[in-house]
C-alpha positions in Angstrom: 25.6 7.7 18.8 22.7 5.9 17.1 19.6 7.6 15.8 16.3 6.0 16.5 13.0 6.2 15.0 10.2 5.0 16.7 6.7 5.3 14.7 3.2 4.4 16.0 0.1 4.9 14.4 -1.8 6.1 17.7 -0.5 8.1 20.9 0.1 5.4 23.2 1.5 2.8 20.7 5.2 3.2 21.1 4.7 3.4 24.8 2.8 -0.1 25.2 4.9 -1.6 22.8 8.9 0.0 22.7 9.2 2.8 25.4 11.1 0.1 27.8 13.6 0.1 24.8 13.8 3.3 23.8 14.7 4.3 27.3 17.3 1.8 27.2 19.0 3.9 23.7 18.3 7.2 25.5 20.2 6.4 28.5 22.8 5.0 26.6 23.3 8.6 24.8 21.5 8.4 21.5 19.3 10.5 19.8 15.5 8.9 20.1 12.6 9.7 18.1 8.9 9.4 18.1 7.0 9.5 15.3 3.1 9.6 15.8 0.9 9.0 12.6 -2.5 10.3 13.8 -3.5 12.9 17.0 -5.6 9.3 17.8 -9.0 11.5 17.8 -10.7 8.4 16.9 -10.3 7.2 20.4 -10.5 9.8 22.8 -12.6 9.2 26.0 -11.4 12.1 28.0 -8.4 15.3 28.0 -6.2 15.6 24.6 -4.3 12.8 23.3 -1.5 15.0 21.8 -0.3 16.8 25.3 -0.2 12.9 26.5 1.9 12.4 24.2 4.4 15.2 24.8 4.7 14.5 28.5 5.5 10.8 28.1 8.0 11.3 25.5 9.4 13.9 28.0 10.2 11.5 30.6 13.5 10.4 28.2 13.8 13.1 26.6 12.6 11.7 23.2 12.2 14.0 20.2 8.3 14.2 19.4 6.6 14.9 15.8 3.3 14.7 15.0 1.3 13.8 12.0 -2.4 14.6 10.7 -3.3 10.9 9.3 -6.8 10.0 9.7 -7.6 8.0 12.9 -8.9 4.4 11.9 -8.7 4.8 8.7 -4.5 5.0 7.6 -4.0 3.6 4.6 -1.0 1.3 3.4 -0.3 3.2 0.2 1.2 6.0 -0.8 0.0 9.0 1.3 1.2 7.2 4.5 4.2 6.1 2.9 5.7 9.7 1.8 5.4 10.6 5.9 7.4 7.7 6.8 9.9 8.6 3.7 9.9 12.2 4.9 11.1 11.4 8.5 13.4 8.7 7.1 14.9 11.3 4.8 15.2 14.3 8.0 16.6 11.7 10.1 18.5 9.2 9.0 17.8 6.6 11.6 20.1 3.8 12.0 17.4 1.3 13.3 13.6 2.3 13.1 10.8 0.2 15.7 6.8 -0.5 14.0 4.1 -2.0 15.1 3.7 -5.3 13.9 1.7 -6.3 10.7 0.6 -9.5 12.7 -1.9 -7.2 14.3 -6.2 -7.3 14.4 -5.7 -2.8 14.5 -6.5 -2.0 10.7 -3.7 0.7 11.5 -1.3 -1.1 12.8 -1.0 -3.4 10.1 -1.7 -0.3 7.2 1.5 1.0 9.3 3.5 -1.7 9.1 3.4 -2.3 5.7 3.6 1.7 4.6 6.9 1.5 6.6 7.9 -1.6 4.7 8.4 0.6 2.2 9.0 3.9 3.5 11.6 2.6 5.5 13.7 1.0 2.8 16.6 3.2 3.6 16.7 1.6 6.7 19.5 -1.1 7.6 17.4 -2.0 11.1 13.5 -2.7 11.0 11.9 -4.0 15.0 8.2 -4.5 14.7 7.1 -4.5 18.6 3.7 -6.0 19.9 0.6 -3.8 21.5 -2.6 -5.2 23.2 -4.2 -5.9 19.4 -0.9 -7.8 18.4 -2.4 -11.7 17.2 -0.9 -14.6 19.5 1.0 -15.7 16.9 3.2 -12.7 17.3 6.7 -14.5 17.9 9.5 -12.5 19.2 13.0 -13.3 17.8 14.6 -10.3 19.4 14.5 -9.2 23.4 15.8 -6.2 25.0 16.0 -6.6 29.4 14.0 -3.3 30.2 14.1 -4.5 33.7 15.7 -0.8 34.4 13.3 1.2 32.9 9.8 -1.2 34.1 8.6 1.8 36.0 9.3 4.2 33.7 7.2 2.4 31.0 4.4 2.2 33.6 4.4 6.0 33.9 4.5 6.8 30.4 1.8 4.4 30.3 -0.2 5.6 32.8 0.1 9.1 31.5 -2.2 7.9 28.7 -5.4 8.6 30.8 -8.0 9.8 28.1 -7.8 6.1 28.0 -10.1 5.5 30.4 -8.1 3.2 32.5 -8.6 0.6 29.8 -7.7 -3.0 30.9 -4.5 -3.3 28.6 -2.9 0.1 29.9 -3.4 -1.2 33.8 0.1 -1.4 35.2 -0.3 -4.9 36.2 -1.0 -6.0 32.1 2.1 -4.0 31.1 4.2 -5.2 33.7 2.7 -8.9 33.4 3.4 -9.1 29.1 6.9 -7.7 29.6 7.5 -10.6 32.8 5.8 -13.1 30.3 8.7 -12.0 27.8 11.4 -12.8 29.8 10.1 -16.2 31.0 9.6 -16.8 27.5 13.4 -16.5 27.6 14.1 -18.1 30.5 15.1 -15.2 32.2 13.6 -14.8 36.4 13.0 -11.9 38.2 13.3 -9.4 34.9 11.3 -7.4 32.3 11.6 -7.8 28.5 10.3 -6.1 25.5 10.0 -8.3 22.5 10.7 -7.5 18.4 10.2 -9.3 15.4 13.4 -8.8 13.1 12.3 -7.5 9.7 15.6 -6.2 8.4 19.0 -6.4 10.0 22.3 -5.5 8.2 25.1 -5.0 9.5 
């Protein structure tokens, strides 16, 4: 059994941009975790981010913590990076999934690199795309999440405070992830797509 850390920086992020894949671990028996940077109250339209959160990482069972970073405005250095270090340190993951630094959210990116270092322990880094993800984001690592599409549409969908924004419509999240296997030659399936930062095995 592997243990898996998954971070984003808002609720919502690990769902647009891993939850296909860390289904896939779940199922396969091991122990997934979420780690959520900020309760995301810089972009609430409607209802409470944080029970969102809880219910969609209930759908696989994923173990959920929560931290108080400010919204918008997470920064790179050394208060971000001592979270990270913290969960690192609790639970040893074998592999741990970011957002990408290749990414227009100042968070994202601020995440990315805090968890460059934070995550140092680490022998497995993924950095996984969301809707702010630039075009040059280049996969070099797929995972077939065709078993688990609708699953990542509900977690999606639970995400309502959202306001049915264009990106979280089922057809966008199902249309990326068909994008990502043609980009594989790969018909009639679903993919989620990583950019390797650190591998050793």
């Amino acid at each position: 059994m592997k243990t898996i850390l998954a971070i984003g920086p808002h609720p919502d992020d690990i769902e647009l941009g891993c939850f296909g894949t860390m289904s896939r671990f779940k199922k396969a028996g091991d122990n997934v975790n979420f780690l959520i940077l900020t309760k995301g109250e810089g972009g609430i339209l409607e209802g409470d981010r944080t029970l969102e959160s809880i219910e969609s990482a209930g759908l696989i069972g994923a173990k959920l913590f929560f931290e108080t970073l400010p919204d918008r405005f997470i920064s790179e250095g050394p208060e971000t990076i001592s979270v990270i270090e913290k969960y690192v340190e609790l639970l040893k993951p074998n592999a741990v999934f970011i957002p990408s630094g290749n990414d227009t959210h100042q968070d994202h990116r601020a995440t990315f690199n805090a968890a460059l270092v934070g995550c140092r322990p680490v022998k497995e880094i993924y950095a996984y795309e969301t809707p702010s993800t630039s075009r040059n984001f280049a996969p070099n690592y797929f995972v077939d999440i065709t078993d688990f599409m609708e699953l990542k549409i509900k977690a999606v969908k639970i995400h309502n405070s959202q306001g049915g924004k264009g990106y979280m419509a089922d057809r966008a999240v199902r249309g990326l992830a068909e994008y990502r296997a043609f980009d594989i030659l790969l018909n009639d399936k679903y993919v989620e797509g990583f950019d390797i930062i650190k591998v050793i095995k």
